[in-house]
BAFI-3210 file (N, C-alpha, C; in Angstrom, 3 decimals, decimal comma, padded with zeros to 6 digits):
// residues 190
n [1|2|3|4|5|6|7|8|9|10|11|12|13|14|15|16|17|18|19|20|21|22|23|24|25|26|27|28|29|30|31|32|33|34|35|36|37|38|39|40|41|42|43|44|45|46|47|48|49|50|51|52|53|54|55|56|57|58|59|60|61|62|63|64|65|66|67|68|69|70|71|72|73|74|75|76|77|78|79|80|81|82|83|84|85|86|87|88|89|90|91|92|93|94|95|96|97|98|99|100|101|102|103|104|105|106|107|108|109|110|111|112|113|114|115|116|117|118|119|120|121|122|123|124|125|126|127|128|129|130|131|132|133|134|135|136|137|138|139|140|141|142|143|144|145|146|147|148|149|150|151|152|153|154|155|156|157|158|159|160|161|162|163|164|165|166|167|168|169|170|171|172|173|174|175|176|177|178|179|180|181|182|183|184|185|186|187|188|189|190]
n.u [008,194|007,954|010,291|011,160|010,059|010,105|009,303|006,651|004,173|001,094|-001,071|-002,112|-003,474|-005,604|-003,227|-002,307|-000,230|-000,310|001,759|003,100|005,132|006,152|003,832|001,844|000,050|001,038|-000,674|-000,065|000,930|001,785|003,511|002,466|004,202|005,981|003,769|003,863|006,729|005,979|004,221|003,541|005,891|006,878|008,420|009,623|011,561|010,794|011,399|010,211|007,515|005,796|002,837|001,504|-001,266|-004,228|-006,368|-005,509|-002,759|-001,034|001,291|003,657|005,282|009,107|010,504|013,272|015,669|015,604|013,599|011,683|013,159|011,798|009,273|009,271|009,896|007,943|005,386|006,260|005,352|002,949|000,203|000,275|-000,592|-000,481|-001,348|-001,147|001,598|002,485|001,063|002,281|004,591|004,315|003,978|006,144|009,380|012,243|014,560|013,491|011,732|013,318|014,481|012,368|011,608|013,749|014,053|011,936|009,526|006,388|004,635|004,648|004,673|001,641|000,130|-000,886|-003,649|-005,824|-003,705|-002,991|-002,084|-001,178|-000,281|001,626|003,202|003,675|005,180|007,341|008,504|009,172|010,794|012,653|015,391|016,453|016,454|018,749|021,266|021,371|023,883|023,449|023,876|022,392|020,010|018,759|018,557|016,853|014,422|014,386|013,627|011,527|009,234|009,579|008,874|006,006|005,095|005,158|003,136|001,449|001,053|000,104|001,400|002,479|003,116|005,234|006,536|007,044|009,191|011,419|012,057|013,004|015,101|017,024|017,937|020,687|022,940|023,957|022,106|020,130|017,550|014,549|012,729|014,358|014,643|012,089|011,738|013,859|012,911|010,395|011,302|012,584|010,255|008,703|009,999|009,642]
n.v [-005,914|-005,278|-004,465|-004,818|-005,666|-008,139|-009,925|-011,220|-009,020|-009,410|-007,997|-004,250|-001,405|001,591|003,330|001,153|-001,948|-005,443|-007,420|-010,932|-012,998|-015,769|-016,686|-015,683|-012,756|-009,071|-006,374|-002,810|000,549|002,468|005,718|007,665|007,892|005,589|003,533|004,164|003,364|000,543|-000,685|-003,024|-004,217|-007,431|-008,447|-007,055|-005,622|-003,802|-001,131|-000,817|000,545|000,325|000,809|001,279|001,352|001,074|000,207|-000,808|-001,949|-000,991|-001,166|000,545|001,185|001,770|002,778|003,570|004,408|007,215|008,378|006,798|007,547|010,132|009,976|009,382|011,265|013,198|011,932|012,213|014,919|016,694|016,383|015,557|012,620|009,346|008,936|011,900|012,199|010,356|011,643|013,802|013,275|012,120|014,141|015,407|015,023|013,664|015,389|017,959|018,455|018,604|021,060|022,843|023,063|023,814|026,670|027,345|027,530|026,856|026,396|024,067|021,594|022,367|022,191|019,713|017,720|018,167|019,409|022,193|025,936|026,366|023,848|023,032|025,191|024,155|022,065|022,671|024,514|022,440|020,720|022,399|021,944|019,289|018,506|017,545|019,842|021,870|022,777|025,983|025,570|023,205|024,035|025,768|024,205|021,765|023,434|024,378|021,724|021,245|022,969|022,190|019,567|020,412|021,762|020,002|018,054|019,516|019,687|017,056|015,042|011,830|011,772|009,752|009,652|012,491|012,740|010,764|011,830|014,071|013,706|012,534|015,070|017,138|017,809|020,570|022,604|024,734|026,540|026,592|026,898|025,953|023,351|022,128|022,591|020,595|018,292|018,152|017,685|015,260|013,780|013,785|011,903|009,427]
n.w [025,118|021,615|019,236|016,684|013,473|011,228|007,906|006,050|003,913|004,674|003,950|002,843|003,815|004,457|006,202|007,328|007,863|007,630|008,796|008,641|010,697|010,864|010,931|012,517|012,529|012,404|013,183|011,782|012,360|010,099|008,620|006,118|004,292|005,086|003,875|001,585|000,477|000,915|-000,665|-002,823|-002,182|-000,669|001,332|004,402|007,010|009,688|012,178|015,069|017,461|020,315|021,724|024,435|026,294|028,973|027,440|025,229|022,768|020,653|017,564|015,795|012,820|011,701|008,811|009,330|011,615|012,260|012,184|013,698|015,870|016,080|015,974|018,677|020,306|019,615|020,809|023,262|024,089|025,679|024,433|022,149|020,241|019,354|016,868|015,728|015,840|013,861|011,826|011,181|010,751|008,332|006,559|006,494|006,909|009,070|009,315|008,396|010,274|012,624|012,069|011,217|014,042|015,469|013,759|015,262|013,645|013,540|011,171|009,930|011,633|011,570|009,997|009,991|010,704|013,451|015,344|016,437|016,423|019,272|020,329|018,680|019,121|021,808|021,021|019,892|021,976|023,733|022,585|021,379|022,934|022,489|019,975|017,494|016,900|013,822|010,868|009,552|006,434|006,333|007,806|005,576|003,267|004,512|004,962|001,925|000,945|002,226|001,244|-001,226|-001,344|-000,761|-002,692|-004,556|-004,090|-004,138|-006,365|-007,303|-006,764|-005,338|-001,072|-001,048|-003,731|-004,813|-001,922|-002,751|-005,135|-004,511|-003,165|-005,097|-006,126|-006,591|-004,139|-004,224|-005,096|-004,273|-004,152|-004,315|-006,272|-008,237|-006,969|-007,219|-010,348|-011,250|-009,648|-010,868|-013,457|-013,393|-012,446|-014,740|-016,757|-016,148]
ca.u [008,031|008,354|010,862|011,835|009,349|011,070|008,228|006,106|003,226|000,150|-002,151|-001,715|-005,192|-005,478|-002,164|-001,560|-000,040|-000,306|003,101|002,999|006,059|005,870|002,151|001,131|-000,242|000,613|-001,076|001,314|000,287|002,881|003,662|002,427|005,814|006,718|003,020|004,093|007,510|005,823|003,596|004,932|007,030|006,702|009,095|009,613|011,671|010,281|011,760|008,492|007,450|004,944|002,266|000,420|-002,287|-004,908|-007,646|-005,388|-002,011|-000,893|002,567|003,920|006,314|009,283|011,958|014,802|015,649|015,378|011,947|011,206|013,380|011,566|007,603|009,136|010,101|006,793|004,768|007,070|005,193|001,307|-001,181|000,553|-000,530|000,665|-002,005|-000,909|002,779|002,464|000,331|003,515|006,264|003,533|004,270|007,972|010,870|012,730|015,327|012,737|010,873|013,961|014,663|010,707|011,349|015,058|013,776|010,340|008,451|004,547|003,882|004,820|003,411|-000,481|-000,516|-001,515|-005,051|-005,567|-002,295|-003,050|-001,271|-000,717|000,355|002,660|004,349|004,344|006,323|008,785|009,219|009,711|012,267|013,934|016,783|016,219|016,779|019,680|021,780|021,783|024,189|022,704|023,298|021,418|018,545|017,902|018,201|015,734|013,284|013,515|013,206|010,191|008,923|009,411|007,763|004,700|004,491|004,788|001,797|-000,139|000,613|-000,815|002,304|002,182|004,064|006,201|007,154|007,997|010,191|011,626|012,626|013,629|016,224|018,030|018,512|022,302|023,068|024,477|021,030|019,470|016,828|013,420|012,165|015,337|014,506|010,959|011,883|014,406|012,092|009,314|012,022|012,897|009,391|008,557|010,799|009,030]
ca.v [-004,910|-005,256|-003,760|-005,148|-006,685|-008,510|-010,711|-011,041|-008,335|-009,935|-006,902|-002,832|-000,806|002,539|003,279|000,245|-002,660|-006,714|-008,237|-011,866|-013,077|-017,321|-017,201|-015,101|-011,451|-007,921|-005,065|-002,410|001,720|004,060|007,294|007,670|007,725|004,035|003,094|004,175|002,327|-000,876|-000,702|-003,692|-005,082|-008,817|-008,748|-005,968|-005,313|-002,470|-000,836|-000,822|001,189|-000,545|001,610|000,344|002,006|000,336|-000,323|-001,373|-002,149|-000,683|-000,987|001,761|000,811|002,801|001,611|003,868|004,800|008,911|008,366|006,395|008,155|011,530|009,759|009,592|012,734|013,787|011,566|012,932|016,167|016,335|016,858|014,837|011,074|008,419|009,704|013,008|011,520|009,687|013,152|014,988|012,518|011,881|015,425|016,084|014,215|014,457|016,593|018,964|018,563|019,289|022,154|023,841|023,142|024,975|027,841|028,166|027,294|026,336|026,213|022,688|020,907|022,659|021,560|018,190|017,566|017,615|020,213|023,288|026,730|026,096|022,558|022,909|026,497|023,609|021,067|023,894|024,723|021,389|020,019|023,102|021,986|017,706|018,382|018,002|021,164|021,915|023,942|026,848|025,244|022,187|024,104|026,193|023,312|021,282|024,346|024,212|019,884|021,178|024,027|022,111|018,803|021,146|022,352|018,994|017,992|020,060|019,543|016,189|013,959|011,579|012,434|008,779|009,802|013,676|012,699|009,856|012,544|015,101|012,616|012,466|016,150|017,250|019,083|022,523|023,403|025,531|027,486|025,834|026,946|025,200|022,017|021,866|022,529|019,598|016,987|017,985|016,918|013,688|013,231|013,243|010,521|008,039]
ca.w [024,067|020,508|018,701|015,553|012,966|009,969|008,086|004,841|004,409|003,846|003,150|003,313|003,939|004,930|007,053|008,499|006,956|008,514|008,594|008,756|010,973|011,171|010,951|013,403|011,505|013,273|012,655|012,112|011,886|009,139|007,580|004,666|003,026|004,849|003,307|000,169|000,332|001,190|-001,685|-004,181|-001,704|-000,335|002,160|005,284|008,155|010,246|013,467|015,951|018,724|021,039|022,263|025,528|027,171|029,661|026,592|024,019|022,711|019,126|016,743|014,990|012,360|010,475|007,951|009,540|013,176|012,631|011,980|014,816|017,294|016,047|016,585|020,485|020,744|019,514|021,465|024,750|024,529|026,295|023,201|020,864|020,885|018,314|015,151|015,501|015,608|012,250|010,724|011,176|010,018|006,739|005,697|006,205|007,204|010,589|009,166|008,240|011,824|013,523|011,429|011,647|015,632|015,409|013,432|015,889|012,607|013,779|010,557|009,529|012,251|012,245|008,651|010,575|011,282|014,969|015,483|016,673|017,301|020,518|020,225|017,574|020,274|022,838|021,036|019,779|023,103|024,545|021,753|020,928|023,153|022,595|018,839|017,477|015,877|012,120|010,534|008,651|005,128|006,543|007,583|004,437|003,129|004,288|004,604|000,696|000,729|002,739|000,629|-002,521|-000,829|-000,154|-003,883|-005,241|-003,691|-003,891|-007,892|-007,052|-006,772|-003,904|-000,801|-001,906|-005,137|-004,084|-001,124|-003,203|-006,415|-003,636|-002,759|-006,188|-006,652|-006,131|-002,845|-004,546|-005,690|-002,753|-004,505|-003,781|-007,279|-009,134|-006,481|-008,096|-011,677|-012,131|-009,549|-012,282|-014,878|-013,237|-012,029|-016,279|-017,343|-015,502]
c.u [008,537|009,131|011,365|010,545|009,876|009,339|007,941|004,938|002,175|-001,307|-001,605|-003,052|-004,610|-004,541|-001,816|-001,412|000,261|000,604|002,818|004,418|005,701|004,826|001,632|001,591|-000,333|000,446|-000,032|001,057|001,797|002,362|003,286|003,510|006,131|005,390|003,456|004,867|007,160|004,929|004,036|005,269|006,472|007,186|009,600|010,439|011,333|010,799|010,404|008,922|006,062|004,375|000,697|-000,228|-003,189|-005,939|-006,965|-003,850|-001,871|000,481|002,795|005,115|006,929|010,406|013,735|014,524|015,323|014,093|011,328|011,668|012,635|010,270|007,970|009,107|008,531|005,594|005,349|006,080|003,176|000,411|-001,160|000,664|-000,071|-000,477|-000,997|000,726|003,375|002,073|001,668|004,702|005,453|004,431|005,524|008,646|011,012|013,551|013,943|012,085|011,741|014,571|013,689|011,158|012,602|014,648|012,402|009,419|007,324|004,340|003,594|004,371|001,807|-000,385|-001,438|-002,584|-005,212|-004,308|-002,728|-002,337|-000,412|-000,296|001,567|003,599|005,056|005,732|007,833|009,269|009,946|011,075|012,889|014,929|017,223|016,677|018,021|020,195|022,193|022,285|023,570|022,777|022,211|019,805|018,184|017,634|017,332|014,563|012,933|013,593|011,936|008,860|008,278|008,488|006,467|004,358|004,511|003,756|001,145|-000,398|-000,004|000,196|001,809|003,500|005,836|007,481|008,080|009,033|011,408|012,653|013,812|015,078|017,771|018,660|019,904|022,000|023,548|023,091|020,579|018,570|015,628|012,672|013,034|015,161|013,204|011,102|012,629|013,380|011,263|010,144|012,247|011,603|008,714|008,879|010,330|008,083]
c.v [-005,454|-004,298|-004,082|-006,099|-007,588|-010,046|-010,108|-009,844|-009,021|-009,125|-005,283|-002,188|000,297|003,211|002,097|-000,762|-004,189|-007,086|-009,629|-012,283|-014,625|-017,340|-016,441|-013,082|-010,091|-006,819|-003,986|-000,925|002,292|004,840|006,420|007,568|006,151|003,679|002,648|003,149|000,775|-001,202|-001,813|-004,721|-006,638|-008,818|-007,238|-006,356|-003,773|-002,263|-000,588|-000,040|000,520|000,429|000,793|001,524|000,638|-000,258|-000,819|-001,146|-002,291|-000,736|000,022|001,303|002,124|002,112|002,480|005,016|006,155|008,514|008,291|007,326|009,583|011,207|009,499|010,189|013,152|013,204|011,981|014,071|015,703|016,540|015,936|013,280|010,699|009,244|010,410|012,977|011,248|010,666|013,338|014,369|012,194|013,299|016,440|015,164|014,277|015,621|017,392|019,383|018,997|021,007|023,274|024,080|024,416|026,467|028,375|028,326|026,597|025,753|025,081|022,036|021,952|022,432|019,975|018,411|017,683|018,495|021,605|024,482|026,519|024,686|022,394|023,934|024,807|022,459|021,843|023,840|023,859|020,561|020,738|022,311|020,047|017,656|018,190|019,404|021,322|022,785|024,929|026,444|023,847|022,622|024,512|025,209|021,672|022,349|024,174|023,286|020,766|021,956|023,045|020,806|019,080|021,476|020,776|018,199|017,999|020,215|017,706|014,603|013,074|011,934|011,075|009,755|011,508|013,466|011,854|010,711|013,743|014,471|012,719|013,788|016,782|018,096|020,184|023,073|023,705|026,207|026,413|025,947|025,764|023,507|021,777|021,555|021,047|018,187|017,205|017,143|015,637|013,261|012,718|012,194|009,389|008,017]
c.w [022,733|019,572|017,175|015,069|011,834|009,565|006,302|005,244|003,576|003,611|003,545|002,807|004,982|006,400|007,997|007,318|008,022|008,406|009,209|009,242|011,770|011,772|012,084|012,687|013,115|012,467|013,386|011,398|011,134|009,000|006,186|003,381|003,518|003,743|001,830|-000,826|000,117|-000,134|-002,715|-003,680|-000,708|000,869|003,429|006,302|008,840|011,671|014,113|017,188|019,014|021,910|023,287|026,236|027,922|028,943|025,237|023,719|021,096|018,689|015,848|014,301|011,528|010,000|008,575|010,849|013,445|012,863|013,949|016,237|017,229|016,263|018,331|020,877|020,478|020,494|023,317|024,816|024,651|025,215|021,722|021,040|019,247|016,548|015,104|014,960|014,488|011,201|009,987|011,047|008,733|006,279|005,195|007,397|008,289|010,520|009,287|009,717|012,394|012,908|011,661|013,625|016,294|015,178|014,094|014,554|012,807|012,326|010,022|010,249|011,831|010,753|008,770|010,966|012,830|015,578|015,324|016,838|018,463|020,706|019,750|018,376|021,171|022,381|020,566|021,042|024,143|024,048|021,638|021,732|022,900|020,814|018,454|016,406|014,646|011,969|009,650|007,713|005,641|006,787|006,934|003,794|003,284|004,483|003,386|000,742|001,662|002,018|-000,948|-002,737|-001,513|-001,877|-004,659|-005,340|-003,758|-005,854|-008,381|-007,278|-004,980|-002,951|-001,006|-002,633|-004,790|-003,234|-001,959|-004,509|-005,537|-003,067|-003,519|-006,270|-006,023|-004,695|-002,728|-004,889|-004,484|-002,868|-004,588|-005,164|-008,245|-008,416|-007,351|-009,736|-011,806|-011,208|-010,784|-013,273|-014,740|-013,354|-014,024|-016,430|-017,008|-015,750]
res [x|x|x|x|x|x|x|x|x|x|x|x|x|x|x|x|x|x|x|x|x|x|x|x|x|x|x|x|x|x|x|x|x|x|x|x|x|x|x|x|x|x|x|x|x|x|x|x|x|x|x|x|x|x|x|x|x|x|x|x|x|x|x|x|x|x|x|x|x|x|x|x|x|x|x|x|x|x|x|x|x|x|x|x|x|x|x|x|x|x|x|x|x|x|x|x|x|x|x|x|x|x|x|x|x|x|x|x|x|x|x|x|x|x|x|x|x|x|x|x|x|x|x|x|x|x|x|x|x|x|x|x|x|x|x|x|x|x|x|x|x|x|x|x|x|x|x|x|x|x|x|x|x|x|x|x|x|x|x|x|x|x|x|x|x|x|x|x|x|x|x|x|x|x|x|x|x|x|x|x|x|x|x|x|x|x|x|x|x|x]
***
């Protein structure tokens, strides 16, 4: 199994990106947020998950272990294969995933293509207890990092740059309108 890629990237095309590691090139599927990251960059190490089936043998890369340990958990449950996996870490974080799964929130997964009602009940029901426990300021708090995500978005930032601004803003602000207003302000300056 492969677990660790460290290597030059010698191209990035529509979610996957080739890492070149002493001449021999692996293709290597992200989130849209690692995509983003890699964007620029020359040089990569990526934590890998190694996905074998009987017709084919795929890499899934992420730059930091939540990630990855939260595309296992998701791939643990019956409906959810590695796409669907990557959908739903594109669109919000792990905090946030374990948070939607805590609070029995569907709604954040079936925003994913391919993620149904009933898909999105089953993996609630299968992680609620595999998650780990957020205290109540942690989960309003990423509800609004998820909320304010979702409006940045959809004002046509990428999800990069949003997660990336969402980052900077202090951790007393808790109001999902006041998270938007000052990313907008940072997101200006640049």
């Amino acid at each position: 199994m492969i677990a660790k890629l460290k290597g030059k990237i010698e191209y990035l095309k529509d979610k996957y990106a080739v890492i070149d590691v002493n001449g021999v090139g692996y293709k290597v599927f992200v989130t849209d947020y690692t995509f983003g990251r890699l964007a620029g960059e020359e040089e990569v190490d990526l934590n890998i998950y190694t996905h074998v089936r009987e017709d084919m043998l795929a890499l899934y890369g992420f730059l930091d272990m939540e990630e990855k340990e939260m595309f296992e958990l998701l791939i643990s449950i019956s409906g959810i294969g590695p796409k669907a996996a990557l959908g739903i870490l594109s669109i919000a974080d792990p905090k946030t995933i374990r948070t939607a799964i805590a609070n029995e929130d569907s709604s954040v997964l079936t925003r994913v293509s391919g993620v149904g009602k009933k898909t999105a009940e089953r993996v609630i029901l299968e992680l609620k207890n595999k998650v780990i426990n957020l205290s109540e300021d942690e989960k309003e708090m990423a509800t609004a990092d998820s909320e304010a995500l979702e409006a940045l978005i959809a004002l046509g930032y990428s999800v990069v740059e949003a997660r990336e601004t969402l980052k900077t803003i202090p951790s007393d602000v808790k109001s999902v309108e006041e998270k938007i207003k000052l990313a907008l302000k940072s997101l200006g300056k640049k």
